[in-house]
Residue frames as a rotation matrix with the C-alpha (Angstrom) as fourth column:
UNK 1
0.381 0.690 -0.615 -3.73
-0.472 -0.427 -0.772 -26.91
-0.795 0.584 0.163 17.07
UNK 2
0.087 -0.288 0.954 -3.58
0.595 0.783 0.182 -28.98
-0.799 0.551 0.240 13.94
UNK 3
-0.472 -0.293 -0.832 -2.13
-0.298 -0.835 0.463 -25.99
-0.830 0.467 0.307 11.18
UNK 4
-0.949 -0.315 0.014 -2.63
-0.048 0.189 0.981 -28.25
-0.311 0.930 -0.195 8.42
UNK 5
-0.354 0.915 -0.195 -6.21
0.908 0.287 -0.304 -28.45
-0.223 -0.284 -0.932 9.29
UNK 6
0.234 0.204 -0.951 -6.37
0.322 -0.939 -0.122 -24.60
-0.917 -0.277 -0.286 10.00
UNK 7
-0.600 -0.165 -0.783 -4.76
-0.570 -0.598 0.563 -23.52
-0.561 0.784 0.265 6.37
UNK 8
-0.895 0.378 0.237 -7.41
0.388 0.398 0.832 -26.26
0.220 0.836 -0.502 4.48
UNK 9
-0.147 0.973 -0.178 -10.21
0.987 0.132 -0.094 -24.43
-0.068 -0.189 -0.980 6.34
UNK 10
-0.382 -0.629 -0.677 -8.75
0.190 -0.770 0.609 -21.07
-0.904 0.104 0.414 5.05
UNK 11
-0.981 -0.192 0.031 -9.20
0.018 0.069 0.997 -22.20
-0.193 0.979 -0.065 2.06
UNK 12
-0.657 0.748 -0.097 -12.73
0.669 0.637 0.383 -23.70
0.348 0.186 -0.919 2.56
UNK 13
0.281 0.492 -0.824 -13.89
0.670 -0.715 -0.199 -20.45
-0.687 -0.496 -0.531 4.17
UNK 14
0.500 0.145 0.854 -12.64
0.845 -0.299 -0.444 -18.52
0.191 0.943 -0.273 1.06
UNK 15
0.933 -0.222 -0.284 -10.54
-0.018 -0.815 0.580 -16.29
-0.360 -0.536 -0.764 3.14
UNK 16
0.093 -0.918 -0.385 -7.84
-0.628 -0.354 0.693 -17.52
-0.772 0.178 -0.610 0.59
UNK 17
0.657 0.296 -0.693 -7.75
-0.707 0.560 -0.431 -19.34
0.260 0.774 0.578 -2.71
UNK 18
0.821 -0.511 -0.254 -4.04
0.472 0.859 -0.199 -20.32
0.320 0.043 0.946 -2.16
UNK 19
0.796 -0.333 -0.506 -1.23
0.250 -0.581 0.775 -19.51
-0.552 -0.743 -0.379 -0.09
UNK 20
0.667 -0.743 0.042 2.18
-0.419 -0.421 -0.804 -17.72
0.616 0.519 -0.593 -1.17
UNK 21
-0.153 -0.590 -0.792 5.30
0.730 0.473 -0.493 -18.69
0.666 -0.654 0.359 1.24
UNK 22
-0.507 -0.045 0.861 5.19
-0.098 -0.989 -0.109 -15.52
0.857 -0.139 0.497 1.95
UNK 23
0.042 0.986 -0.162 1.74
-0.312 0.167 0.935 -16.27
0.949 0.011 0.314 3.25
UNK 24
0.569 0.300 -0.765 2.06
-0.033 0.939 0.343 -19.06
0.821 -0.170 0.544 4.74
UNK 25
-0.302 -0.889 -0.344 5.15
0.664 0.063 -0.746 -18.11
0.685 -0.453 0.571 6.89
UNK 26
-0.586 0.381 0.715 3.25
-0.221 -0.924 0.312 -14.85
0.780 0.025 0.625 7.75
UNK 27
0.104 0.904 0.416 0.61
-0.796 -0.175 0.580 -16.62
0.596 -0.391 0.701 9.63
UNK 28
-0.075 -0.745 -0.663 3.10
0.676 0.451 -0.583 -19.44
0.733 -0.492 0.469 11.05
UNK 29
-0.772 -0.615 0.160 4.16
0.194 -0.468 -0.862 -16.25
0.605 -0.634 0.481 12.89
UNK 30
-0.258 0.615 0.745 1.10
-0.802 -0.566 0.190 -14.59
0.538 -0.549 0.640 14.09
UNK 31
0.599 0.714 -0.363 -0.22
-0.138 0.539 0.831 -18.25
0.789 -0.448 0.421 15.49
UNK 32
0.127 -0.893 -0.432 3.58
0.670 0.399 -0.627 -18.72
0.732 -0.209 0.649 17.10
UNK 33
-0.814 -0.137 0.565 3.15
-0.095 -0.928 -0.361 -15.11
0.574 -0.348 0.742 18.84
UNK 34
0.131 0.893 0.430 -0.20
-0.819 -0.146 0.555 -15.84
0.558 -0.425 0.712 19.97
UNK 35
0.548 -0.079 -0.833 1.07
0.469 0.854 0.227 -19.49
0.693 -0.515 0.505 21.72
UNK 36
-0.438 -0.826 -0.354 4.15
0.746 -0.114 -0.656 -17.41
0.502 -0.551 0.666 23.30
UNK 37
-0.744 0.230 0.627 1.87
-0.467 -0.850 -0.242 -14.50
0.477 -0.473 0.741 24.40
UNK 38
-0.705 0.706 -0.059 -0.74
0.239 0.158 -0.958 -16.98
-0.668 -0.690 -0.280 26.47
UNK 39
-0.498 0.738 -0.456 -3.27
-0.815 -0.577 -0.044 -16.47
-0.296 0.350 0.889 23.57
UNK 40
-0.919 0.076 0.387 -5.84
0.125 0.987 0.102 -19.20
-0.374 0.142 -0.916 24.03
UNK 41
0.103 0.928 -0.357 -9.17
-0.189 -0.335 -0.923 -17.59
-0.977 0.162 0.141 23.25
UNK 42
-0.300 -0.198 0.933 -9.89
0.858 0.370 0.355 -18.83
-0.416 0.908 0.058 19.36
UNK 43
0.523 0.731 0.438 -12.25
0.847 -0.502 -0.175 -15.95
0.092 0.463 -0.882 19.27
UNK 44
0.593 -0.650 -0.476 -9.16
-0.161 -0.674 0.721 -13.43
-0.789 -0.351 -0.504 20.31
UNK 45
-0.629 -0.677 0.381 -6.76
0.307 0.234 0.922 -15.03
-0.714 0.698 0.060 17.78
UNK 46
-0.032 0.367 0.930 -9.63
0.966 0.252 -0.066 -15.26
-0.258 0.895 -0.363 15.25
UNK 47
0.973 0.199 0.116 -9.60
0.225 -0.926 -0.303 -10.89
0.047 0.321 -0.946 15.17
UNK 48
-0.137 -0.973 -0.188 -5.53
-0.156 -0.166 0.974 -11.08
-0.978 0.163 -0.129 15.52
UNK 49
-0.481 -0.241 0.843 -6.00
0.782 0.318 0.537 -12.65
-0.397 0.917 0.035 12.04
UNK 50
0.602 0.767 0.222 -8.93
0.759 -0.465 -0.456 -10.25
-0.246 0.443 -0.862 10.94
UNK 51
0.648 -0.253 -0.719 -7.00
0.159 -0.878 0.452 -7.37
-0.745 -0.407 -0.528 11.77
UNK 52
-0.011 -0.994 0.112 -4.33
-0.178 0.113 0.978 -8.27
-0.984 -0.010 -0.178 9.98
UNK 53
-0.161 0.346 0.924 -6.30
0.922 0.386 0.016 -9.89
-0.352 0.855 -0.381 6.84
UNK 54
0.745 0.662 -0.086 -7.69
0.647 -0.747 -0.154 -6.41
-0.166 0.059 -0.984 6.69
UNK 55
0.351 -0.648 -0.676 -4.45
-0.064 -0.737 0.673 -3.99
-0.934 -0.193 -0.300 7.28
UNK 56
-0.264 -0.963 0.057 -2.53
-0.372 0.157 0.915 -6.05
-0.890 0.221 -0.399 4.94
UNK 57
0.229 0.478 0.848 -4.07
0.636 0.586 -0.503 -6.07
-0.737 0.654 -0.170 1.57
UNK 58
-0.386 -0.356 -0.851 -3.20
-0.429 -0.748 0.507 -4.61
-0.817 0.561 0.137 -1.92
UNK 59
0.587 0.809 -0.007 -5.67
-0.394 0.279 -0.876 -5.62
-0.707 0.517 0.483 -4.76
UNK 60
0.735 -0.307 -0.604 -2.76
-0.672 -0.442 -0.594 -5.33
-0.085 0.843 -0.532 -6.77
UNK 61
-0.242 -0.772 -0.587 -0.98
-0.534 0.611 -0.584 -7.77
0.811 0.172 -0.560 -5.29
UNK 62
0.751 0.577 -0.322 -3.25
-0.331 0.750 0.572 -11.02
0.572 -0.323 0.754 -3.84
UNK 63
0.322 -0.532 -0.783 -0.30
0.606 0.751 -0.261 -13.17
0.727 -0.391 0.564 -2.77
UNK 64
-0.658 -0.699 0.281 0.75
0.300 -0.586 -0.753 -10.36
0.691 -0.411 0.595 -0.14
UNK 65
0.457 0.800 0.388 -2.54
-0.432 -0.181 0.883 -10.33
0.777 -0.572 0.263 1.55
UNK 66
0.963 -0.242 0.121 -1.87
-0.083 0.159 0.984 -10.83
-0.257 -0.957 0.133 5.77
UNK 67
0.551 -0.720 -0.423 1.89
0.735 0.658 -0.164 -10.54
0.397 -0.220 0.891 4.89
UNK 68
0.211 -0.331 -0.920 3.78
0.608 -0.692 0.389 -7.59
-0.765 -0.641 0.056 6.58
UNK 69
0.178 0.089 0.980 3.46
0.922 -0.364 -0.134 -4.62
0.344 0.927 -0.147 4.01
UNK 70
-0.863 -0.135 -0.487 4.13
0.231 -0.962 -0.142 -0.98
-0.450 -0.235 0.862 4.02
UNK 71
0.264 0.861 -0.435 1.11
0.168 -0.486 -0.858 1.55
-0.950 0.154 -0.273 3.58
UNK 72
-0.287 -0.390 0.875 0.68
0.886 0.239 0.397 1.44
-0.364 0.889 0.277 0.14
UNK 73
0.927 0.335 -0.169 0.77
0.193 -0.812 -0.551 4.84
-0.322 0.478 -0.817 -2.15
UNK 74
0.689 -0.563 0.457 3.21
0.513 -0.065 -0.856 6.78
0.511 0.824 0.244 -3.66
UNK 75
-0.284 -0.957 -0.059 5.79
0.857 -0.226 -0.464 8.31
0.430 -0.182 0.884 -2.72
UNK 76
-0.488 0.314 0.814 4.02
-0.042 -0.940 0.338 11.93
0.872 0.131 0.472 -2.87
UNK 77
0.503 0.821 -0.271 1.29
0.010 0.308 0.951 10.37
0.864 -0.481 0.146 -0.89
UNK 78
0.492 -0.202 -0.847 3.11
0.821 0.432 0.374 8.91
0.291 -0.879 0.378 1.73
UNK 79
-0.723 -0.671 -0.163 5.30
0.582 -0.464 -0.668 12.02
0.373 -0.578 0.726 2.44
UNK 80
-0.779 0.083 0.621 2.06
-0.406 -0.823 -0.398 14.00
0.478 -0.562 0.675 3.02
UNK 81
0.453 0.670 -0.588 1.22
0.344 0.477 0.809 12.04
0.822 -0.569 -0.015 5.62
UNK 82
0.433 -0.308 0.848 1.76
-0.703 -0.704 0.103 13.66
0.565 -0.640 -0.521 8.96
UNK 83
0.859 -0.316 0.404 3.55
-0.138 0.616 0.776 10.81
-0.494 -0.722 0.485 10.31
UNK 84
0.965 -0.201 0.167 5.59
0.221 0.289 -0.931 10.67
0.139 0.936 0.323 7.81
UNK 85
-0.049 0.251 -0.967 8.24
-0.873 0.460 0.164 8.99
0.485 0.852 0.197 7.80
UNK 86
-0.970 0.061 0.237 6.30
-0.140 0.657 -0.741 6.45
-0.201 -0.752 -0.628 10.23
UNK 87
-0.194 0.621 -0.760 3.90
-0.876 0.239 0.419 5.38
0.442 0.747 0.497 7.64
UNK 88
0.716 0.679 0.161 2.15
-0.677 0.732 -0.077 2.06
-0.170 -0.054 0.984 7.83
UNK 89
0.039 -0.568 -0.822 4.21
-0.522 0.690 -0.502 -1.08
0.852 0.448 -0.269 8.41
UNK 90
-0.920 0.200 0.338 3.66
-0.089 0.733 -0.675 -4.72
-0.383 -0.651 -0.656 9.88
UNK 91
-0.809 0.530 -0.254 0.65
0.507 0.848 0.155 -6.39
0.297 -0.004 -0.955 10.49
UNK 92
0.254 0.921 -0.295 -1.54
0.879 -0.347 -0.327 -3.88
-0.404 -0.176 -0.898 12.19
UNK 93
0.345 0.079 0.935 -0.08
0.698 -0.687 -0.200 -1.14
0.627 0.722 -0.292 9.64
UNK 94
0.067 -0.542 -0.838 2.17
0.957 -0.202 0.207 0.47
-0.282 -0.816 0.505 12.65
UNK 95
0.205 0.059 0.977 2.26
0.668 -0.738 -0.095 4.72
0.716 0.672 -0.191 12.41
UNK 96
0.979 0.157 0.129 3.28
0.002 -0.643 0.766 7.61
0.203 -0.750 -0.630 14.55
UNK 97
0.013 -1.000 0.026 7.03
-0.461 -0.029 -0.887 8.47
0.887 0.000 -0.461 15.85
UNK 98
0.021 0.179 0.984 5.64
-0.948 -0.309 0.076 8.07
0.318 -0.934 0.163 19.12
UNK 99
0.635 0.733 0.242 4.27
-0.724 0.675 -0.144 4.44
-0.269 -0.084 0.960 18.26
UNK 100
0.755 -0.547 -0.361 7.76
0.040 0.588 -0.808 3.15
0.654 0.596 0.466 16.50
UNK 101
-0.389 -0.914 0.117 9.48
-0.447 0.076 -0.891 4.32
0.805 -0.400 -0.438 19.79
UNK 102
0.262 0.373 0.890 7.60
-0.896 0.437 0.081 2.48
-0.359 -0.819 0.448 21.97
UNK 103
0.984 0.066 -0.165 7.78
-0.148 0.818 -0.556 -0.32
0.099 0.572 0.815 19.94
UNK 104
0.437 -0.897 -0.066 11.72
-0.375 -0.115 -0.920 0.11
0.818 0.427 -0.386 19.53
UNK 105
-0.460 -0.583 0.670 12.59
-0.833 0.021 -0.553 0.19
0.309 -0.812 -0.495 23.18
UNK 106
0.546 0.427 0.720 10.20
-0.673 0.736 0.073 -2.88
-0.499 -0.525 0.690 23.80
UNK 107
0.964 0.222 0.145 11.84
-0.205 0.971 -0.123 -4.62
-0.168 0.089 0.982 21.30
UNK 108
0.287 -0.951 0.117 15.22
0.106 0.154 0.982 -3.87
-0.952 -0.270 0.145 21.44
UNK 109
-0.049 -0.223 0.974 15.61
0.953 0.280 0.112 -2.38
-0.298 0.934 0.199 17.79
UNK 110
-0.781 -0.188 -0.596 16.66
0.195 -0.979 0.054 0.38
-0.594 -0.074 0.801 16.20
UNK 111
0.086 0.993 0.083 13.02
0.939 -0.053 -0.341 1.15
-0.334 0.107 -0.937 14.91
UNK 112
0.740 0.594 -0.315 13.04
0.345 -0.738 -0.580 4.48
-0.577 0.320 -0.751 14.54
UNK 113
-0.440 -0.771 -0.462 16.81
-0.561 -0.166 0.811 4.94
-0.701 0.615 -0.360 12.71
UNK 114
-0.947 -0.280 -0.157 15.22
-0.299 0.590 0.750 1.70
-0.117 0.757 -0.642 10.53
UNK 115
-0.213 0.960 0.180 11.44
-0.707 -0.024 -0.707 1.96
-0.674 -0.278 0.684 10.34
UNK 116
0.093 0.538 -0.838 11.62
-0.971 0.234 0.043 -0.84
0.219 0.810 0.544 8.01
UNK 117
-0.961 -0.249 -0.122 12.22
-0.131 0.795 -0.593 -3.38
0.244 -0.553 -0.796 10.46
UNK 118
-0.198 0.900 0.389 8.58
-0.672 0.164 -0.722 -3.11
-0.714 -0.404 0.572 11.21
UNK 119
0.210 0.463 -0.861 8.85
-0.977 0.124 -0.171 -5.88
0.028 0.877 0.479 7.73
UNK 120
-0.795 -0.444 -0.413 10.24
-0.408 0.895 -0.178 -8.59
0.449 0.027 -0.893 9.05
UNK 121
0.018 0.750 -0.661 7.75
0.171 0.649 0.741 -11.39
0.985 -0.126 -0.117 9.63
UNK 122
-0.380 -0.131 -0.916 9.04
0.865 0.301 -0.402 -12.25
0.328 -0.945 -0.001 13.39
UNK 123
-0.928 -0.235 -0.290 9.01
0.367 -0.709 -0.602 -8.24
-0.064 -0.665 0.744 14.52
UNK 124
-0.769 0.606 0.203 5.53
-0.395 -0.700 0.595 -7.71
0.503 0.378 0.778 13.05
UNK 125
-0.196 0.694 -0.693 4.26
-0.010 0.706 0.709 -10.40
0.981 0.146 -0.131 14.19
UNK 126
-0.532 -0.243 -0.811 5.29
0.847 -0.173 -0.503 -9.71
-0.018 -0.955 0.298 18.22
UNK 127
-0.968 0.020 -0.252 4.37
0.099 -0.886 -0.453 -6.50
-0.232 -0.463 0.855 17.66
UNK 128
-0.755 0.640 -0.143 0.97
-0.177 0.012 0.984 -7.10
0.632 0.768 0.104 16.24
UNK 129
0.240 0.387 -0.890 -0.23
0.578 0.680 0.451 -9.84
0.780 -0.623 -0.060 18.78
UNK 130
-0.541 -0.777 -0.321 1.70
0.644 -0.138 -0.752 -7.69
0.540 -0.614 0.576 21.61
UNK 131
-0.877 0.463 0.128 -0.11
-0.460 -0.886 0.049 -4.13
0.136 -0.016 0.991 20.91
UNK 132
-0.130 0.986 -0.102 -3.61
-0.384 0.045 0.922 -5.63
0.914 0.159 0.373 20.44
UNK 133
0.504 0.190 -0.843 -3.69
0.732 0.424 0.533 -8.07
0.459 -0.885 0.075 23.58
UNK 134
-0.429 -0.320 -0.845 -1.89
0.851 -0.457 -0.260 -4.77
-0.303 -0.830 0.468 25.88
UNK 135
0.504 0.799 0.327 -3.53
0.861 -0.493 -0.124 -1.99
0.062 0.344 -0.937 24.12
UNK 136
-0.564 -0.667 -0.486 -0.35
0.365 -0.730 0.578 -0.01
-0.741 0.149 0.655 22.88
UNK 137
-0.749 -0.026 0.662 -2.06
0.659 -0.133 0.741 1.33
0.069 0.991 0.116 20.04
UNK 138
-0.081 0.759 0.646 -5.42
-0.031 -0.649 0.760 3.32
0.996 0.042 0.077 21.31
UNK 139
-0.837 0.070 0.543 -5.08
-0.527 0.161 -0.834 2.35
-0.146 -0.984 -0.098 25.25
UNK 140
0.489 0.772 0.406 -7.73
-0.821 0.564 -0.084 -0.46
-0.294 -0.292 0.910 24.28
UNK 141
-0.691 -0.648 -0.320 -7.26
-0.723 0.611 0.324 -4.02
-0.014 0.455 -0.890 24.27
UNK 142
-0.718 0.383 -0.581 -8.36
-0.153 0.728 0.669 -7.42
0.679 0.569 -0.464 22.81
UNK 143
-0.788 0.193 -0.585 -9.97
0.547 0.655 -0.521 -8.33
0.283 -0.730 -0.622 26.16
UNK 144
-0.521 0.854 -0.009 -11.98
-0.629 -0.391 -0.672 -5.24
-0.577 -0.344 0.740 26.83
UNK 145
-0.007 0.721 -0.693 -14.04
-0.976 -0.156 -0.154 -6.80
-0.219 0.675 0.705 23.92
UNK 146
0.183 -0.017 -0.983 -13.37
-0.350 0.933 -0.081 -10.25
0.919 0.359 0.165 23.30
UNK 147
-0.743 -0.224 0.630 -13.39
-0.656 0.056 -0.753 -11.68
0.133 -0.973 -0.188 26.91
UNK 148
-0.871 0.409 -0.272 -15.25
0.410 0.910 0.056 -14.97
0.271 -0.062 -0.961 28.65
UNK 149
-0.453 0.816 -0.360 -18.35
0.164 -0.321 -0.933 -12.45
-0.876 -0.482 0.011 28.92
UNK 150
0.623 0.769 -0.146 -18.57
-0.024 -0.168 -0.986 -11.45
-0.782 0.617 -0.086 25.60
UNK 151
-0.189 -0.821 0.538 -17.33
0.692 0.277 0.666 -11.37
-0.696 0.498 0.516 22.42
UNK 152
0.714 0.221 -0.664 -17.73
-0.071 -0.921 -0.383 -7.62
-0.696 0.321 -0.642 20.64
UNK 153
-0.167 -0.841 0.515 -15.99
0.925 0.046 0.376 -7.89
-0.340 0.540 0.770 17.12
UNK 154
0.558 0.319 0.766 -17.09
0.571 -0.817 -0.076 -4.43
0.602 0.480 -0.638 15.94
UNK 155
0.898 -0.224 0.378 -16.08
-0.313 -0.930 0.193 -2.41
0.308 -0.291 -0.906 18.66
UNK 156
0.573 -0.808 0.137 -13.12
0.620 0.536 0.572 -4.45
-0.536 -0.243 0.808 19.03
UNK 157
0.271 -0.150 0.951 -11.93
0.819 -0.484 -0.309 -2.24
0.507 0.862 -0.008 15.92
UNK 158
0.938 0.326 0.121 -10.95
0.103 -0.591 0.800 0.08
0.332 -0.737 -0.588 18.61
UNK 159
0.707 -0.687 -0.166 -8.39
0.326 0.108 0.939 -1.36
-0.628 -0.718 0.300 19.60
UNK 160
-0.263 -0.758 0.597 -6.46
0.932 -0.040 0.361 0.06
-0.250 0.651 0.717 16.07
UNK 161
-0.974 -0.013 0.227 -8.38
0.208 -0.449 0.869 2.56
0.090 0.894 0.440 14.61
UNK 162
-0.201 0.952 -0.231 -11.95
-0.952 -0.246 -0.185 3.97
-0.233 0.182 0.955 15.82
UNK 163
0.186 0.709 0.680 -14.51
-0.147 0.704 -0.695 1.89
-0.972 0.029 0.235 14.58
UNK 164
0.063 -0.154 -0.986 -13.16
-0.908 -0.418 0.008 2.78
-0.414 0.895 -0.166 10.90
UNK 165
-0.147 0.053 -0.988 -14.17
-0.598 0.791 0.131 -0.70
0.788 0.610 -0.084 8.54
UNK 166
-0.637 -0.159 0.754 -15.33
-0.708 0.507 -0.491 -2.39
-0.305 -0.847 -0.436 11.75
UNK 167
0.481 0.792 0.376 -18.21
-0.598 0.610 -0.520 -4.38
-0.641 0.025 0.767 10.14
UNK 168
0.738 -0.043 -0.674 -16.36
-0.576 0.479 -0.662 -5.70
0.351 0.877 0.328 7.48
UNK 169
-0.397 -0.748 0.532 -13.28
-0.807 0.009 -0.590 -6.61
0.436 -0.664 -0.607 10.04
UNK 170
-0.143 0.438 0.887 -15.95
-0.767 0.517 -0.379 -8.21
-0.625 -0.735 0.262 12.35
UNK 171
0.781 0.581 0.231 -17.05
-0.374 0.731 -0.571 -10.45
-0.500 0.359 0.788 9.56
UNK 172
0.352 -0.678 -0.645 -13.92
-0.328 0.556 -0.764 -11.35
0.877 0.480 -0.027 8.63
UNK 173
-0.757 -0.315 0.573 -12.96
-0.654 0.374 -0.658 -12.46
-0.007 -0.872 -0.489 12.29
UNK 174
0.168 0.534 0.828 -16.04
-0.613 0.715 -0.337 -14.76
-0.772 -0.452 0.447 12.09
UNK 175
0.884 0.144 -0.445 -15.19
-0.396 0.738 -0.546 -16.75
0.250 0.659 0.710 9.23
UNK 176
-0.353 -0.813 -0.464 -11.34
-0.098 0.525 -0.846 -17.17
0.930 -0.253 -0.265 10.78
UNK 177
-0.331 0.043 0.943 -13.08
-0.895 0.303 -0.328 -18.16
-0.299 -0.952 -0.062 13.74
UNK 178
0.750 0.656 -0.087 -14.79
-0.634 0.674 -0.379 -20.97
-0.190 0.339 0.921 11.56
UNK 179
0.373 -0.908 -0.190 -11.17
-0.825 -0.231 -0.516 -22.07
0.424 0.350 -0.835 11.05
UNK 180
-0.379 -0.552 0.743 -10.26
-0.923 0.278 -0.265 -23.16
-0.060 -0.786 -0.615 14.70
């Protein structure tokens, strides 16, 4: 895959103005995970990004869009979440005790003592690409839906989260499919 190609047609699809390092390093990883995990399907990769475009956003701060983020709110907020504290963090916005030890013992990290290890580029990324293509996250994965029969971005949205923001998801997986 030619990257330098892939981040000017980012641009040219409007799915970014302009990149941060941050950014840029961010999606380095996720394409790097998706070579080491056997991901060849563009149209599989092209909802790894969605997902991720989607999880990871904060109006408030553009240049942090797809980069590994913690659920954003206050303090207050976050504590009364019932997961709490195994809030949102990473790429697909990671949550649950249950979901940070699985994650821990797969990756050899102390995850749940340091739930902010879910911020490092490298560990979000793995775990992003990982969960979606095995279907650690809802017991669905990329393939039920994105497979050499069909290609279902809506109910793909499954594989994180119900159908919750699936149309807008789906249509952001087809413009990073215009990318490839």
């Amino acid at each position: 895959m030619n990257r330098q190609s892939f981040f000017e047609k980012l641009k040219a699809n409007k799915l970014f103005s302009e990149f941060s390092q941050l950014q840029v390093d961010s999606i380095n990883a996720i394409l790097d995970e998706c070579e080491q995990l056997g991901v060849t399907d563009n149209r599989q990769i092209a909802y790894i990004f969605a997902t991720a475009y989607h999880e990871c956003f904060q109006p408030s701060k553009p240049w942090t869009r797809m980069t590994p983020m913690p659920e954003f709110g206050g303090e207050d907020y976050l504590k009364s979440k019932k997961y709490y504290p195994y809030y949102g963090r990473g790429f697909s916005q990671l949550t649950w005790l249950s979901n940070y030890q699985k994650e821990a013992k797969r990756l050899d990290i102390a995850l749940v003592e340091h739930p902010e290890l879910m911020l490092s580029i490298d560990t979000a990324a793995n775990s992003h690409v990982f969960c979606m293509m095995k279907g650690r996250y809802t017991g669905k994965k990329l393939g039920d839906y994105i497979n050499a029969d069909k290609c279902d971005y809506i109910n793909a949205r499954r594989i994180i989260n119900g159908t919750d923001k699936a149309i807008p998801i789906a249509a952001y997986a087809e413009r990073f499919f215009l990318c490839f």
